[in-house]
VEXDREN-2710 file (C-alpha; in Angstrom, 1 decimal):
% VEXDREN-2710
k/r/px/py/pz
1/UNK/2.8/3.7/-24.2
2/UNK/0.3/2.3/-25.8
3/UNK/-1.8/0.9/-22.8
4/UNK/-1.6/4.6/-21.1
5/UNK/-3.6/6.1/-23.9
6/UNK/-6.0/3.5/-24.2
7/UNK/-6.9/4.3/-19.8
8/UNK/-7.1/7.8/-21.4
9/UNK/-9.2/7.2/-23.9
10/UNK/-11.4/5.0/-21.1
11/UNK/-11.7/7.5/-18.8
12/UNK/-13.2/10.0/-21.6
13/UNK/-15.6/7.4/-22.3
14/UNK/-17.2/7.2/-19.8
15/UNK/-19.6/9.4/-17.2
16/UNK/-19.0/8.1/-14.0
17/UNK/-15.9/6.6/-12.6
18/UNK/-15.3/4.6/-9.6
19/UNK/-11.9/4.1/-8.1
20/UNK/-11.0/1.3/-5.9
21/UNK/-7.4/0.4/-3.8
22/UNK/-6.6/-2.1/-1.5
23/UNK/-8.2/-3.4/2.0
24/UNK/-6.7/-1.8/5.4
25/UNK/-5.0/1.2/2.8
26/UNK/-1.8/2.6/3.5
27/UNK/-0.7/6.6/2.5
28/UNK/-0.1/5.1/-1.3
29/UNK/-3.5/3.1/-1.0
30/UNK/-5.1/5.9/-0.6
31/UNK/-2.6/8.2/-2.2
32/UNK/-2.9/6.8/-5.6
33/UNK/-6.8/6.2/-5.6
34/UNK/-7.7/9.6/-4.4
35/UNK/-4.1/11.4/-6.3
36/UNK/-6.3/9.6/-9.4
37/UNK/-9.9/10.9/-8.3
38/UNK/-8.7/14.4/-7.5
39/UNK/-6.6/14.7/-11.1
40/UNK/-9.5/13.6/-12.8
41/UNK/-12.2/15.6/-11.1
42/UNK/-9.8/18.7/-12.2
43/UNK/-9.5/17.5/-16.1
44/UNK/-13.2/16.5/-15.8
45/UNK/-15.4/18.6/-14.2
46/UNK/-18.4/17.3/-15.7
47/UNK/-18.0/13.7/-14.9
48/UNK/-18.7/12.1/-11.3
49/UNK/-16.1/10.9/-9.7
50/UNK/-15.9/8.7/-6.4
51/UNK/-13.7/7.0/-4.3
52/UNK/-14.8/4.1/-2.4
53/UNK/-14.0/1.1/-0.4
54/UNK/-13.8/0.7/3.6
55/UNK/-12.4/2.9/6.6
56/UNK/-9.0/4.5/6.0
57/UNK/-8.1/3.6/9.7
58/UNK/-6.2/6.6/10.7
59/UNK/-5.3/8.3/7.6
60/UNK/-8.5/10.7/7.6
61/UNK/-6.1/13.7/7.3
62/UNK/-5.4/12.5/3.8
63/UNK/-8.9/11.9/2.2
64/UNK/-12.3/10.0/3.2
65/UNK/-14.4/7.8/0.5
66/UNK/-17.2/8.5/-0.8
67/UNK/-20.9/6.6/-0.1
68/UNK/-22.3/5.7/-3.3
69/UNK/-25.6/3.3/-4.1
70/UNK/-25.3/-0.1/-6.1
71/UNK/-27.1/1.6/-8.7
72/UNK/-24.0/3.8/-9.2
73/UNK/-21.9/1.4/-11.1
74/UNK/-24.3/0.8/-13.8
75/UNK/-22.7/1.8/-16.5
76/UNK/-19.8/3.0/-14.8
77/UNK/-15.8/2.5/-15.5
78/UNK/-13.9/0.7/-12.0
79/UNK/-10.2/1.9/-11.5
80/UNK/-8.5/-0.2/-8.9
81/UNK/-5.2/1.1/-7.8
82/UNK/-2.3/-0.4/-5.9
83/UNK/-4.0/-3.5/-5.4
84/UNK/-2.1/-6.9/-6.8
85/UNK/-4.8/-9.5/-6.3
86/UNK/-9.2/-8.9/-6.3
87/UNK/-9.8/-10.5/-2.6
88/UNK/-7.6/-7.3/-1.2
89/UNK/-9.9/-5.2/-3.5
90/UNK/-11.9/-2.9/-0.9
91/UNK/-15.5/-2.7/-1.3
92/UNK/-16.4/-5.8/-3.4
93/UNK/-18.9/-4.4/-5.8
94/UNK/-15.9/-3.4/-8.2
95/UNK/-17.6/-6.0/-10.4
96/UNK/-20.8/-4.7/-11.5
97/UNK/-19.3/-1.9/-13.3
98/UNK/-19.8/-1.8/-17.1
99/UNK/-15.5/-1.8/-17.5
100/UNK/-12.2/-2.8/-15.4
101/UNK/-8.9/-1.2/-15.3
102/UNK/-5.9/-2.1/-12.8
103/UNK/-2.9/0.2/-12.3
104/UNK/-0.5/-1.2/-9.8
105/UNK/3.3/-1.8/-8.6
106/UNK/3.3/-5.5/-7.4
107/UNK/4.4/-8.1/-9.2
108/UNK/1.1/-9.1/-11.1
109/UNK/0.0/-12.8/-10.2
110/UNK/-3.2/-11.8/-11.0
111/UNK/-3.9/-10.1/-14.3
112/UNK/-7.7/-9.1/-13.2
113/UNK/-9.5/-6.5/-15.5
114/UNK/-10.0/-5.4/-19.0
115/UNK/-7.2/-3.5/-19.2
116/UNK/-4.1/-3.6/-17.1
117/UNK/-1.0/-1.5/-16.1
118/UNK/1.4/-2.7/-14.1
119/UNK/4.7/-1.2/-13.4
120/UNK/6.9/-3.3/-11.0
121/UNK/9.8/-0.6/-11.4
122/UNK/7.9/1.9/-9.7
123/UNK/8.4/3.0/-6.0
124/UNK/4.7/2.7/-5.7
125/UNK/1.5/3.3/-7.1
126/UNK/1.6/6.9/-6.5
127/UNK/4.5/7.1/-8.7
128/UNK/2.6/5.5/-11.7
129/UNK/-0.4/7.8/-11.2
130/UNK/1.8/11.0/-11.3
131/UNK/3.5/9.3/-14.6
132/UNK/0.0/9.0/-16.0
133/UNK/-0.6/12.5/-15.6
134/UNK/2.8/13.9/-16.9
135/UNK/2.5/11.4/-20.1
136/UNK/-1.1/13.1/-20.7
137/UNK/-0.7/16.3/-19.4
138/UNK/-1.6/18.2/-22.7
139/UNK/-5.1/16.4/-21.6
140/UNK/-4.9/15.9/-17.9
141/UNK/-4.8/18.5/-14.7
142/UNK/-2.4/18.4/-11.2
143/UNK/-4.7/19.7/-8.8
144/UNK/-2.3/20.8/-5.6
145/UNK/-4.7/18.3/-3.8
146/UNK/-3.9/15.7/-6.2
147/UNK/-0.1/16.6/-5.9
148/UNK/-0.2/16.2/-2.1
149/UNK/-1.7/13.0/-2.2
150/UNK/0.4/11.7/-4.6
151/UNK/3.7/12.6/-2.9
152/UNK/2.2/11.4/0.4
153/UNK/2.3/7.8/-1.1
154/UNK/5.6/7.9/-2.7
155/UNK/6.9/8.9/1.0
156/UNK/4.6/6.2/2.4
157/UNK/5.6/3.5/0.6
158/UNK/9.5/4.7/-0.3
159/UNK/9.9/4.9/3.7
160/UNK/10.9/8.7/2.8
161/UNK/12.9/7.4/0.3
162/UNK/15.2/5.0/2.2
163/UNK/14.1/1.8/0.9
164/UNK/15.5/0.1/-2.8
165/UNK/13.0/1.1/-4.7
166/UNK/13.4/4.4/-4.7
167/UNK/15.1/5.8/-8.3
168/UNK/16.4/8.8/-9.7
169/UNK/12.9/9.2/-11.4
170/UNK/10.9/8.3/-8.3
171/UNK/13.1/11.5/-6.8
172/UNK/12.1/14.0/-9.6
173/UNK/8.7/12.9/-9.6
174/UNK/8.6/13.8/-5.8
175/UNK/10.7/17.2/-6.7
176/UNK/7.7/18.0/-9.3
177/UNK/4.8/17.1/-6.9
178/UNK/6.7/19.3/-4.3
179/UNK/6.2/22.2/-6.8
180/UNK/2.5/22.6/-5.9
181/UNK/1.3/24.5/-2.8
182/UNK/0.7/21.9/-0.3
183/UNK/3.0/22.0/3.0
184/UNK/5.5/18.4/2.7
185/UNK/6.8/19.2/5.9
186/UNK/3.7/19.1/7.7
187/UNK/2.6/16.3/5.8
188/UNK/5.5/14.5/6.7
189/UNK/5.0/14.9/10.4
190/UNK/1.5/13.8/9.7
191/UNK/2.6/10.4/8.5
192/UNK/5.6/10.0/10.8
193/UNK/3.5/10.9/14.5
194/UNK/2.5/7.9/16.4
195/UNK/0.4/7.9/19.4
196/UNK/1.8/7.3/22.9
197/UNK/0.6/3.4/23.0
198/UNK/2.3/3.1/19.5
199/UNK/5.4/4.1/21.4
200/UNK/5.1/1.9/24.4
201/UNK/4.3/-0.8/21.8
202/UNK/7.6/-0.2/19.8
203/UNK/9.1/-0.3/23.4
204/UNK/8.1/-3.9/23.6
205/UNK/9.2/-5.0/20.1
206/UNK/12.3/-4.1/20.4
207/UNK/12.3/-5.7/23.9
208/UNK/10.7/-8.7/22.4
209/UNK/12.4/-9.5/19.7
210/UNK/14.1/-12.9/18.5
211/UNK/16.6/-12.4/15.8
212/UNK/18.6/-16.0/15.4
213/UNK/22.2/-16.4/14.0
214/UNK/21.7/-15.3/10.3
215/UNK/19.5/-12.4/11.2
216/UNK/16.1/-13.4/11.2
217/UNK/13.6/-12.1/13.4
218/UNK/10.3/-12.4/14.6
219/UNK/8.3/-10.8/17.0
220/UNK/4.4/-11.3/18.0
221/UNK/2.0/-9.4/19.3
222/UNK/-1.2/-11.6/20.7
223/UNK/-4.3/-9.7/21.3
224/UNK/-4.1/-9.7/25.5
225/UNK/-0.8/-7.4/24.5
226/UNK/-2.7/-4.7/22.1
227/UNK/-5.9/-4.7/24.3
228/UNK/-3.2/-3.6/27.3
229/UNK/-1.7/-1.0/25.1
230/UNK/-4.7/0.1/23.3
231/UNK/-4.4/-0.7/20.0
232/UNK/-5.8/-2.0/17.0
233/UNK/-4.3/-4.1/14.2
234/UNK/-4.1/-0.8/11.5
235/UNK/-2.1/0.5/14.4
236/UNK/0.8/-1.6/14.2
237/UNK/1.9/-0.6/10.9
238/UNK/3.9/1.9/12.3
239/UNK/6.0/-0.5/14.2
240/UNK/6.9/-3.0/10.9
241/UNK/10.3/-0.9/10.4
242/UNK/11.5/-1.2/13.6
243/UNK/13.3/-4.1/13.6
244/UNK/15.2/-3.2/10.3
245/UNK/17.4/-0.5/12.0
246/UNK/19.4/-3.2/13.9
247/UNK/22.3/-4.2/12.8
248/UNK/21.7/-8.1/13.0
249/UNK/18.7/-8.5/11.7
250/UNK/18.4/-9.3/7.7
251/UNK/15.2/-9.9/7.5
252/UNK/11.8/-10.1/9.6
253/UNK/8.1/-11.3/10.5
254/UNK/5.6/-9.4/13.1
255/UNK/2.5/-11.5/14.0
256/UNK/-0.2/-9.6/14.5
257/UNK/-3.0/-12.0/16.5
258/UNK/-6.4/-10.5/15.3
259/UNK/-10.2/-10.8/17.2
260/UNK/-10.8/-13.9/14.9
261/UNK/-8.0/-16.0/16.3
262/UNK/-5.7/-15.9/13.0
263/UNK/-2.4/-14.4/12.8
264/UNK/-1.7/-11.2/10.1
265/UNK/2.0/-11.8/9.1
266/UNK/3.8/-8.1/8.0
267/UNK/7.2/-9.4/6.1
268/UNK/10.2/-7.2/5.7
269/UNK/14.0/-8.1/4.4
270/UNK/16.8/-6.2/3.8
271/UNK/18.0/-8.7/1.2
272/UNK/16.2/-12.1/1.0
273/UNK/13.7/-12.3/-1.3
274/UNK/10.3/-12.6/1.1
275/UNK/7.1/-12.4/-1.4
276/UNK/7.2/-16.1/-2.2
277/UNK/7.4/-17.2/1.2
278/UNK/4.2/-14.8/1.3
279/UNK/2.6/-16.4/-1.4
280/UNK/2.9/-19.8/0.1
281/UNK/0.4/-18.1/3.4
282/UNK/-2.4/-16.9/1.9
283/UNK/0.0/-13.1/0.8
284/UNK/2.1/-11.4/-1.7
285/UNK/3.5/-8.3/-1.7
286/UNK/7.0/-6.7/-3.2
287/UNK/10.0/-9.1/-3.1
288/UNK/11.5/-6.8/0.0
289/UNK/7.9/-6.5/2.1
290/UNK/5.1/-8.4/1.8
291/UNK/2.3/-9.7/3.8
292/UNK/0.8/-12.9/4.7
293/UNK/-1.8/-14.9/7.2
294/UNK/-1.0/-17.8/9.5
295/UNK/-4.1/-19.7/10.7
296/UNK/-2.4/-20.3/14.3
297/UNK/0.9/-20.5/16.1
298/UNK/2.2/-23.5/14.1
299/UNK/1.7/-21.7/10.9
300/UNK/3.2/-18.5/12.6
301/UNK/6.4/-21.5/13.7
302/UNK/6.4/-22.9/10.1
303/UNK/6.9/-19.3/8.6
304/UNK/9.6/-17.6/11.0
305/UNK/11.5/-21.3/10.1
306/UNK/11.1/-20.4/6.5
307/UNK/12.8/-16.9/7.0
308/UNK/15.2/-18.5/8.7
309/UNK/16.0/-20.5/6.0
310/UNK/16.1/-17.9/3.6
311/UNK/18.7/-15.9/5.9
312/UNK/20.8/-18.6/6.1
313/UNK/21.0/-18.9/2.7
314/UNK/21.6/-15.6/2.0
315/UNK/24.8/-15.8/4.6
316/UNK/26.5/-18.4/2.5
END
């Protein structure tokens, strides 16, 4: 692949290499960024190598970022990873490096950078990044960091391999990263434990929940509710695939109220196509999960309508 060797070629141009992902990560956010960073800090020993961008809200036991100076990007090369459009980009100053690559898995509305690599037939980003390294690896190093990191966001964003876009390759992949010497098992408890408010709040969604006719469901969560339970927003992702295991429900919104008064919409289906709705608020996302804003409970009204009708005509 043509555009594979010419990141390659990028990333032995240059000195110093910044590598971005996406706002509020996820375990492939920060998978695929820091999977990246840790294969090319083995491969490169010479050449400094961060990864930056804001708090990793409770996935610490995967990696940290790095603090680096304005003056750091002079000259630099940016990597953004898993990241669809440049407002989600964490850490804004992306931009002042000398060069711009994307690699990603969403469907890319926004073809931002020099050079770009997208791969919408890929579980996740995590997947592309271990494909990177096994179509250069005459060149390239796995690191059993690296490997960890990798396979923690193909289970993060495959749902342990339950969810459609999970292939045959995205399973060998995983079997090759498991060849390293990092323990899945633990890790996989790692990403599946949830604090004891996390579990009195999925008490209450599944309590909660309105799921109409055709099977779509919505359930919200105002502010007064996660300053009783404890919680913050990042905290809720753990409850988004609740509502999926229920029979009747085809496909879903949670609304998230946040400090600010807005509403962060998490999207799911099992069938309807979702990421255009998403689009439409302000989102994006996969055509199967995706995320959206609703300004207040009228736009929150307007979207669990519009899942509705995208249910119903999924039933006829």
């Amino acid at each position: 692949m043509e555009v594979v060797k010419e990141i390659l070629a990028k990333i032995k141009t240059y000195q110093t290499i910044l590598i971005h992902r996406h706002q509020r990560p996820d375990p492939d956010a920060i998978g695929s960024q820091v999977g990246l960073a840790e294969i090319l800090r083995a491969s490169f020993p010479d050449k400094m190598i961060y990864q930056v961008g804001g708090p990793v809200e409770g996935l610490e036991f995967l990696a940290e970022m790095d603090e680096v100076s304005d003056e750091t990007y002079h000259n630099a090369l940016v990597i953004v990873t898993d990241t669809a459009n440049s407002p989600r980009i964490s850490d804004e100053r992306y931009h002042l490096g000398a060069e711009l690559i994307k690699i990603d898995h969403h469907p890319n509305d926004e073809p931002y950078g020099d050079v770009v690599w997208v791969n919408t037939k890929a579980s996740s980003c995590s997947e592309i990044i271990a494909d990177f390294y096994t179509l250069n690896q005459e060149e390239l190093t796995m690191s059993d960091e690296a490997a960890r990191l990798l396979y923690a966001g193909i289970i993060g964003d495959t749902g342990r391999f339950l969810y459609p876009a999970t292939t045959p390759h995205t399973l060998e992949v995983a079997a090759n990263l498991m060849t390293y010497d990092f323990n899945a098992a633990e890790l996989n408890r790692e990403l599946e434990q949830i604090p004891m408010s996390v579990a009195k709040l999925a008490g209450y969604v599944y309590q909660n929940i309105v799921v109409d006719e055709f099977g779509a469901a919505s359930v919200k969560l105002p502010q007064t509710l996660l300053k009783e339970y404890g919680i913050v927003d990042s905290e809720t992702a753990a409850i988004v695939s609740l509502p999926g295991v229920i029979d009747e429900v085809l496909a879903w919104g949670i609304f998230v109220e946040q400090p600010e008064g807005y509403y962060r919409v998490r999207l799911r289906s099992k069938g309807p196509v979702i990421n255009e709705l998403a689009k439409k608020h302000h989102g994006g996302g996969h055509p199967l999960a995706s995320g959206a804003n609703a300004k207040d409970l009228d736009e929150v009204a307007e979207i669990y309508q519009e899942i509705q009708q995208l249910c119903k005509a999924c039933k006829k």
